[in-house]
PDB file of the backbone (N, CA, C, O) and the ligand in Angstrom, with CONECT records:
HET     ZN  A 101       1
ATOM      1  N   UNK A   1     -87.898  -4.438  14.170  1.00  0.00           N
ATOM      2  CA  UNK A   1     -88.187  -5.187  15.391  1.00  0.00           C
ATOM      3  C   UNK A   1     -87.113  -4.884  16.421  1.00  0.00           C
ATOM      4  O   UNK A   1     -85.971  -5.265  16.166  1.00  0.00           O
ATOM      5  N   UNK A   2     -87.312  -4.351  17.360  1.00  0.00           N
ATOM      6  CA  UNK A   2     -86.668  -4.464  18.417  1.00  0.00           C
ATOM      7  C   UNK A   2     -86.602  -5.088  19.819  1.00  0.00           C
ATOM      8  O   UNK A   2     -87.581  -5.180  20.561  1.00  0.00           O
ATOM      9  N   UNK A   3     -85.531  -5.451  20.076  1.00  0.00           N
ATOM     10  CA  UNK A   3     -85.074  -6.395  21.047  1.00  0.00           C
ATOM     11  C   UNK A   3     -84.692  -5.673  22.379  1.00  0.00           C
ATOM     12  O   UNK A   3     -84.004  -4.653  22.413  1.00  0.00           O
ATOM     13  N   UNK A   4     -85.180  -6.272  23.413  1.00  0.00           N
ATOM     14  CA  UNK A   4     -84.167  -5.573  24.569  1.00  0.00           C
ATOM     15  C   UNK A   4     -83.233  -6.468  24.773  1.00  0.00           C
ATOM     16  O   UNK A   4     -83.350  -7.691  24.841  1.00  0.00           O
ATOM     17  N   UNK A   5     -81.779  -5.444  24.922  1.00  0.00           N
ATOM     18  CA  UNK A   5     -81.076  -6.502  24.613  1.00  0.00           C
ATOM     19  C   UNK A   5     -80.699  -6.918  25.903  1.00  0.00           C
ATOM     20  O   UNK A   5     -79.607  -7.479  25.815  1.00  0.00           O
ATOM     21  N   UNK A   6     -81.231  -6.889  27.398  1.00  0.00           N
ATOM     22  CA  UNK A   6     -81.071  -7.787  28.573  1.00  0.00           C
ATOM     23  C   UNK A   6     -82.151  -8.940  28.279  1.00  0.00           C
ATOM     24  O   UNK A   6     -82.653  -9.308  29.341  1.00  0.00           O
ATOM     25  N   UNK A   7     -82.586  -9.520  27.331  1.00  0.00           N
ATOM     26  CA  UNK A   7     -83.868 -10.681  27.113  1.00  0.00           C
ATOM     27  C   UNK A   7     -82.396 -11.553  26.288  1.00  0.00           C
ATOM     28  O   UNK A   7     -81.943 -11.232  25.190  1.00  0.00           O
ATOM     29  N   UNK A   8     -81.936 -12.551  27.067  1.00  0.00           N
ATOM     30  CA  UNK A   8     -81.120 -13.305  26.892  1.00  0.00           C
ATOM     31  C   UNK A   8     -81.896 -14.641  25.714  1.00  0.00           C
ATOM     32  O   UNK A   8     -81.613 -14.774  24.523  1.00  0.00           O
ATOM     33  N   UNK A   9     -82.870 -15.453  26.495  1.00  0.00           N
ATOM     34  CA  UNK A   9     -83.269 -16.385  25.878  1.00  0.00           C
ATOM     35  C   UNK A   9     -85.154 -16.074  25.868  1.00  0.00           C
ATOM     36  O   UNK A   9     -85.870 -15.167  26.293  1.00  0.00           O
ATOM     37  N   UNK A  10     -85.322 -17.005  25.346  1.00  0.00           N
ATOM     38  CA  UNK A  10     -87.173 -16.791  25.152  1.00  0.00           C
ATOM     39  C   UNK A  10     -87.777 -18.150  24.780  1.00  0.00           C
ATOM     40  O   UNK A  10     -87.343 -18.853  23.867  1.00  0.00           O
ATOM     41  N   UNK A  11     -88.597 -18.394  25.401  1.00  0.00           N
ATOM     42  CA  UNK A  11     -89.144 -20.055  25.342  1.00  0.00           C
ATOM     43  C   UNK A  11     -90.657 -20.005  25.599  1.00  0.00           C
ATOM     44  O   UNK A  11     -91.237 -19.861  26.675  1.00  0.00           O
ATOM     45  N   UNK A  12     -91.319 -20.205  23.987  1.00  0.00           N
ATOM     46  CA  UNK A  12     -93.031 -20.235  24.433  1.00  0.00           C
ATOM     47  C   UNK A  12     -93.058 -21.612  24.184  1.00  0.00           C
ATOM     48  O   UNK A  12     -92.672 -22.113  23.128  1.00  0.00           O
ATOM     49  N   UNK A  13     -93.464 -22.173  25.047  1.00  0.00           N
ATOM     50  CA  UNK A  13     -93.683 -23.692  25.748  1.00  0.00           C
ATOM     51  C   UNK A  13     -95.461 -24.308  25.380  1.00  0.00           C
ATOM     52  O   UNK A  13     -95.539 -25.335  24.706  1.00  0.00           O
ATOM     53  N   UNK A  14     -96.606 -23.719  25.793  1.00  0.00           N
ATOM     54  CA  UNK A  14     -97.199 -24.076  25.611  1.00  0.00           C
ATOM     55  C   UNK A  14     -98.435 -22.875  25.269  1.00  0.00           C
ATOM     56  O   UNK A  14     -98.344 -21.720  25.687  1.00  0.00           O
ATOM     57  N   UNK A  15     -99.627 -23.393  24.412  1.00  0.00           N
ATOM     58  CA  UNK A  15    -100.191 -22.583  24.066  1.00  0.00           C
ATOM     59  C   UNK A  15    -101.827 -22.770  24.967  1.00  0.00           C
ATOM     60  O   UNK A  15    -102.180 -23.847  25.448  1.00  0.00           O
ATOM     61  N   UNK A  16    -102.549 -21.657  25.035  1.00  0.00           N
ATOM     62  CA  UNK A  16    -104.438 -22.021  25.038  1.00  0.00           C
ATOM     63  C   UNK A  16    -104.789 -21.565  24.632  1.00  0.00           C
ATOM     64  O   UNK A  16    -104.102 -20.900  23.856  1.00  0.00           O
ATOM     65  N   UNK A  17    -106.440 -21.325  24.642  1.00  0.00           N
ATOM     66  CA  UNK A  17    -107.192 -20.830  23.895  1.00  0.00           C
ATOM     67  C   UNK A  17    -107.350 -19.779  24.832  1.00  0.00           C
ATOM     68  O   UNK A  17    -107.651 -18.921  24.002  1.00  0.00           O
ATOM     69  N   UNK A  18    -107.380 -19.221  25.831  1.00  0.00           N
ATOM     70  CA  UNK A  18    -107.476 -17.977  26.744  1.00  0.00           C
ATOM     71  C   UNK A  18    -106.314 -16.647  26.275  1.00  0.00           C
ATOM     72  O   UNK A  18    -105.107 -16.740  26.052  1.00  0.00           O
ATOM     73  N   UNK A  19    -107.235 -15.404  26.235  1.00  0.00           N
ATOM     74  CA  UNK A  19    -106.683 -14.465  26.317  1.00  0.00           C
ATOM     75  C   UNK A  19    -106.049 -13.653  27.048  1.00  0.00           C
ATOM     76  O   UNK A  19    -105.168 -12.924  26.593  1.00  0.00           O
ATOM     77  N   UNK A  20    -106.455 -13.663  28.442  1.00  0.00           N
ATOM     78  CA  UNK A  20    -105.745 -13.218  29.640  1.00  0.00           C
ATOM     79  C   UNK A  20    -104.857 -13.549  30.364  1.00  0.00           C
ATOM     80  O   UNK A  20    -104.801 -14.145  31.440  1.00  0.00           O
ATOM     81  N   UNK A  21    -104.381 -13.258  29.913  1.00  0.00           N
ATOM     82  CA  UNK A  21    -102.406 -13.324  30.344  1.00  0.00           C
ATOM     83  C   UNK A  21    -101.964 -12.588  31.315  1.00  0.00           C
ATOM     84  O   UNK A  21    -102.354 -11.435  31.129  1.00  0.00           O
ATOM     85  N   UNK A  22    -101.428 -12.669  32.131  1.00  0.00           N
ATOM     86  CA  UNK A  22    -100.700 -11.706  32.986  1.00  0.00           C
ATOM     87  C   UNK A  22     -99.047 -12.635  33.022  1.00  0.00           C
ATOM     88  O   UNK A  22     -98.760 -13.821  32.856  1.00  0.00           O
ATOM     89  N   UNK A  23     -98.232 -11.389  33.326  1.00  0.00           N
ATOM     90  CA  UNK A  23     -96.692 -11.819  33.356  1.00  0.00           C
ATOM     91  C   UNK A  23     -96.115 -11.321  34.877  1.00  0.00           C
ATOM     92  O   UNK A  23     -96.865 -10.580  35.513  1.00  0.00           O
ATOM     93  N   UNK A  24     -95.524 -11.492  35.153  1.00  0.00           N
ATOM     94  CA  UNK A  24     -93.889 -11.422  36.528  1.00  0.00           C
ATOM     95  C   UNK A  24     -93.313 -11.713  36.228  1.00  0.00           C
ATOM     96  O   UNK A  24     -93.253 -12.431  35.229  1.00  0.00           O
ATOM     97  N   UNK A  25     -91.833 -11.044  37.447  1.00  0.00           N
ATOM     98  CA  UNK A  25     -90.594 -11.427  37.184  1.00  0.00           C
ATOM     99  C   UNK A  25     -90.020 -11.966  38.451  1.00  0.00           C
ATOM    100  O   UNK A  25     -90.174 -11.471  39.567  1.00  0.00           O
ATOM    101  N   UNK A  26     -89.413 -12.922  38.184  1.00  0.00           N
ATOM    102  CA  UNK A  26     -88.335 -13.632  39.871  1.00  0.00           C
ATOM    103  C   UNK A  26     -86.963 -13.027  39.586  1.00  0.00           C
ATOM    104  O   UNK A  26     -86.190 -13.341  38.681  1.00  0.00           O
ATOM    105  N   UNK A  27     -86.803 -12.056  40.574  1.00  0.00           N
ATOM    106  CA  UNK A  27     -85.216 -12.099  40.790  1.00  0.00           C
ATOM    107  C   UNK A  27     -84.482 -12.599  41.521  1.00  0.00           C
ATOM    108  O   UNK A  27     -84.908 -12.820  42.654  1.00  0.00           O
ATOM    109  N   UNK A  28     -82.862 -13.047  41.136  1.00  0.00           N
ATOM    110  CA  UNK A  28     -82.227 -13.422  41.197  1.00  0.00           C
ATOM    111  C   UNK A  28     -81.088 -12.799  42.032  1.00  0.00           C
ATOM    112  O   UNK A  28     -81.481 -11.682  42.372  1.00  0.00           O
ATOM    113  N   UNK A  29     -80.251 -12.957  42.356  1.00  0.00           N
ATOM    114  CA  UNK A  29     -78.980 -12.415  42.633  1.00  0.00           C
ATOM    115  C   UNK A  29     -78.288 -11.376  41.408  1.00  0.00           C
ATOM    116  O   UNK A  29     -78.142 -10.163  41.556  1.00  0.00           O
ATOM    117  N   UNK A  30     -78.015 -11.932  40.530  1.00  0.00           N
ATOM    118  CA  UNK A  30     -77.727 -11.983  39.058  1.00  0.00           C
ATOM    119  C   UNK A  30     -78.434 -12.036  37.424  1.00  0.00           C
ATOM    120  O   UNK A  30     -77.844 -11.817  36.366  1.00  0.00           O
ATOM    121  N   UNK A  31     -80.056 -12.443  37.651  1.00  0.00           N
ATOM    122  CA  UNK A  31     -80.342 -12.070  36.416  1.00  0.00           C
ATOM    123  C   UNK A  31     -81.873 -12.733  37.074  1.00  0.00           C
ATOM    124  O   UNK A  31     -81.936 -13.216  38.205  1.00  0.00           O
ATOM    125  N   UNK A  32     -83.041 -12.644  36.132  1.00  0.00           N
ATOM    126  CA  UNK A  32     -84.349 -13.042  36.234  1.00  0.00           C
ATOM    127  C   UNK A  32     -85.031 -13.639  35.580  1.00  0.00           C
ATOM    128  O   UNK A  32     -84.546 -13.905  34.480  1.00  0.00           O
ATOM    129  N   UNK A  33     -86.156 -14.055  35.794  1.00  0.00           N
ATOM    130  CA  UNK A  33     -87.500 -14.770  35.187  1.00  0.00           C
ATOM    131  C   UNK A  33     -87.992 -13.884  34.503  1.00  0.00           C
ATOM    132  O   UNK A  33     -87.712 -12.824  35.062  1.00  0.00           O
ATOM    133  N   UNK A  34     -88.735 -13.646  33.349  1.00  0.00           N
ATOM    134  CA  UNK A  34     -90.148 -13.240  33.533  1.00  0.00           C
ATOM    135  C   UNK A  34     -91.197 -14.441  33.001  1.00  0.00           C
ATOM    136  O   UNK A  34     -91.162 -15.494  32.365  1.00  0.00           O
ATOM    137  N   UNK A  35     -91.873 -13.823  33.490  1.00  0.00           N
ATOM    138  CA  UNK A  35     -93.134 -15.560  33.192  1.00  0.00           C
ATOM    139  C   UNK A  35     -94.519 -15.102  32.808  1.00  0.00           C
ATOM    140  O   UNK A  35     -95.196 -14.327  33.484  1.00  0.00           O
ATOM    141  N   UNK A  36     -94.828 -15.566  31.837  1.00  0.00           N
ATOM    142  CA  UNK A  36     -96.059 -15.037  31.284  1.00  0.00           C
ATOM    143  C   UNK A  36     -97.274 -16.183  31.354  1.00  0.00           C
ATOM    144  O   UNK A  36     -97.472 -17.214  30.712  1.00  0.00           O
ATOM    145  N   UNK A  37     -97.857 -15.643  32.228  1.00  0.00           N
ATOM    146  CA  UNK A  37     -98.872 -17.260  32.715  1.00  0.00           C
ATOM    147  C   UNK A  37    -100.685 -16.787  32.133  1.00  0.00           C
ATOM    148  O   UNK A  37    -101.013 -15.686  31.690  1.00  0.00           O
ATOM    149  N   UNK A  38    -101.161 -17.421  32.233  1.00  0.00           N
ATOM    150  CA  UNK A  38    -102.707 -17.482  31.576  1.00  0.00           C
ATOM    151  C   UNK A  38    -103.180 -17.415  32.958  1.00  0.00           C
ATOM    152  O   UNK A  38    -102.862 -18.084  33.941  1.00  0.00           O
ATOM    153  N   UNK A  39    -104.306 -16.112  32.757  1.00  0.00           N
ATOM    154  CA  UNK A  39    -104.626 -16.091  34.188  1.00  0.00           C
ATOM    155  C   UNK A  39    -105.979 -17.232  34.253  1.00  0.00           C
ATOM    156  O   UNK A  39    -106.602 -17.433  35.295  1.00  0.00           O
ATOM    157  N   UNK A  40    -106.175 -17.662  33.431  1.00  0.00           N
ATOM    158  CA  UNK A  40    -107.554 -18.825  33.659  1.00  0.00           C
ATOM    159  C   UNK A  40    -106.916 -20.499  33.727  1.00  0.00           C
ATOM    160  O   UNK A  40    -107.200 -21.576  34.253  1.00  0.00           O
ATOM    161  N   UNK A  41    -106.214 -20.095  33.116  1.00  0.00           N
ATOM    162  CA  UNK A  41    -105.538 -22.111  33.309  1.00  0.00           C
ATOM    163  C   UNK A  41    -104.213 -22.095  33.788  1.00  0.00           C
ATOM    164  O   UNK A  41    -103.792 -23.218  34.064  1.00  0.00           O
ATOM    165  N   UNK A  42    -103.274 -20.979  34.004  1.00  0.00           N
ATOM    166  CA  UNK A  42    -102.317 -20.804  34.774  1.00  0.00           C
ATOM    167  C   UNK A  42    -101.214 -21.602  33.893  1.00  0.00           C
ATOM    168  O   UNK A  42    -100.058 -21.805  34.263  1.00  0.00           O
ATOM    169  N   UNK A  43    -101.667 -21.937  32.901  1.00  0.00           N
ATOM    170  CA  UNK A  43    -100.261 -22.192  32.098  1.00  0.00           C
ATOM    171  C   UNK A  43     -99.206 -21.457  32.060  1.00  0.00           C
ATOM    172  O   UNK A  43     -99.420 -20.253  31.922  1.00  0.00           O
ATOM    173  N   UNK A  44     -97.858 -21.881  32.158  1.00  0.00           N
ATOM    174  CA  UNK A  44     -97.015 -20.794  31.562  1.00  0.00           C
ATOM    175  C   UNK A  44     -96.651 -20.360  30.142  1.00  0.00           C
ATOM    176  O   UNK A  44     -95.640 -20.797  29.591  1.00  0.00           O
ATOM    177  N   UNK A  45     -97.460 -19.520  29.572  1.00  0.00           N
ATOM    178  CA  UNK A  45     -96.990 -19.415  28.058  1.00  0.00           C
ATOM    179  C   UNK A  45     -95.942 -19.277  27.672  1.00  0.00           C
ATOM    180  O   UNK A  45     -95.659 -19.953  26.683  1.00  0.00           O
ATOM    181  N   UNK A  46     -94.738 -18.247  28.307  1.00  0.00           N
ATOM    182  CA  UNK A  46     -93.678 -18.208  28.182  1.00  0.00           C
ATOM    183  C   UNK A  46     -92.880 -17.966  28.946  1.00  0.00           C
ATOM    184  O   UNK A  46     -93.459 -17.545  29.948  1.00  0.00           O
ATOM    185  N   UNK A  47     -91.065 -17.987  29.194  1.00  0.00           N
ATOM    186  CA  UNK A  47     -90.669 -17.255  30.411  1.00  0.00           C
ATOM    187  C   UNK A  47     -89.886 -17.004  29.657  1.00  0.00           C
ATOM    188  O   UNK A  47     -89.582 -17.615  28.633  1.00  0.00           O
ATOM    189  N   UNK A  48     -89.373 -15.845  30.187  1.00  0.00           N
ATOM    190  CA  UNK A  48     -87.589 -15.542  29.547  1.00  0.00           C
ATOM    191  C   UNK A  48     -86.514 -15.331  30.643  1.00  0.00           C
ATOM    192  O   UNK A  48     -86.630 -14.754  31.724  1.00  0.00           O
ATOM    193  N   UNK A  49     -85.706 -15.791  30.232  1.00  0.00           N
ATOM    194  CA  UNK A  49     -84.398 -15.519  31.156  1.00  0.00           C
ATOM    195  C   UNK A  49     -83.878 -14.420  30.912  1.00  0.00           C
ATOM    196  O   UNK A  49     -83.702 -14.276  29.702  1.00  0.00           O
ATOM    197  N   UNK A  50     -83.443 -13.293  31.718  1.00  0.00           N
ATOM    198  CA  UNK A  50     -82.793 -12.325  31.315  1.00  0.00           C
ATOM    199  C   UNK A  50     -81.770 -11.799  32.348  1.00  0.00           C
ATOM    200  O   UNK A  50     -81.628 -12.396  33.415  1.00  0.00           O
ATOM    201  N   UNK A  51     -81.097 -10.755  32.066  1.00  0.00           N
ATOM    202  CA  UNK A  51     -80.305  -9.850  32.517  1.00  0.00           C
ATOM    203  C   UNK A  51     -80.155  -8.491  32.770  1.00  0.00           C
ATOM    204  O   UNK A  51     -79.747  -7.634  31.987  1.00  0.00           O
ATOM    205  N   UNK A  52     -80.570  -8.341  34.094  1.00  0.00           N
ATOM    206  CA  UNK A  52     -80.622  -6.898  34.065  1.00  0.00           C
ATOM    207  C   UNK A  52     -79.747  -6.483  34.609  1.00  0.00           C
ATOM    208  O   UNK A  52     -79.069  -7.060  35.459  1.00  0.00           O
ATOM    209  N   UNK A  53     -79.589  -5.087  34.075  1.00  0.00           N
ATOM    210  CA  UNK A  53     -77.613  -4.304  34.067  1.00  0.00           C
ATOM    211  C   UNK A  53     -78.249  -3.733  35.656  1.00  0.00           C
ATOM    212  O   UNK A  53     -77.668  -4.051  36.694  1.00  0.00           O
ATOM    213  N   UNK A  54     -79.400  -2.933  35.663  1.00  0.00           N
ATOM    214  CA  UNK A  54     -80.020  -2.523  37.323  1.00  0.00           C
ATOM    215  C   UNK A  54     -79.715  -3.030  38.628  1.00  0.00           C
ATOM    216  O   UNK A  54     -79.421  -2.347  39.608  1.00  0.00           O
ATOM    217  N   UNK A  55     -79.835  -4.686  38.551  1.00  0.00           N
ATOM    218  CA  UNK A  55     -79.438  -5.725  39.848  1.00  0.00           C
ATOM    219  C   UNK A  55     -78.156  -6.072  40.066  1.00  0.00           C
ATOM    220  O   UNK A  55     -77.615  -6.343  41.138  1.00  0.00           O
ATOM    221  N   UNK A  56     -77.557  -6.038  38.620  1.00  0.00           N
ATOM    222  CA  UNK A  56     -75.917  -6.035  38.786  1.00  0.00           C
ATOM    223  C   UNK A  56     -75.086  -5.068  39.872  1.00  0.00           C
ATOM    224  O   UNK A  56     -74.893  -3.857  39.763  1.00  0.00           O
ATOM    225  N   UNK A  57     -74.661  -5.931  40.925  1.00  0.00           N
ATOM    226  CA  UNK A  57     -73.760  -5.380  42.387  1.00  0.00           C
ATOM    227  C   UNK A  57     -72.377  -5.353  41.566  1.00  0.00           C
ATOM    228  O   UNK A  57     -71.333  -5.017  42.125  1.00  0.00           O
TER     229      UNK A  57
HETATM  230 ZN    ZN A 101    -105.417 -20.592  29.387  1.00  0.00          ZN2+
END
């Protein structure tokens, strides 16, 4: 199993019965979102906080 290792934390919050998922990311100054939302009920299934070495000034 491999990890990227800028995926700091990981939090699946809530679940549905829908398959279509789509994800984004919010950046930050310093590190980002990504958010994995249900494109039919707009839940957020998961987000992760991360760090990318790329945005680092
Ligand atoms: Zn759903």
């Amino acid at each position: 199993m491999l990890i990227p290792k800028q995926y700091l934390l990981a939090f699946r919050k809530f679940f549905c019965k829908h398959d279509e998922v789509f994800s984004f990311r919010k950046y930050n100054d310093y590190d980002f979102h990504e958010y994995c939302k249900c494109s039919k009920c707009e839940k957020t299934l998961k987000w992760v906080k991360g760090f990318d070495e790329d945005i680092r000034g």
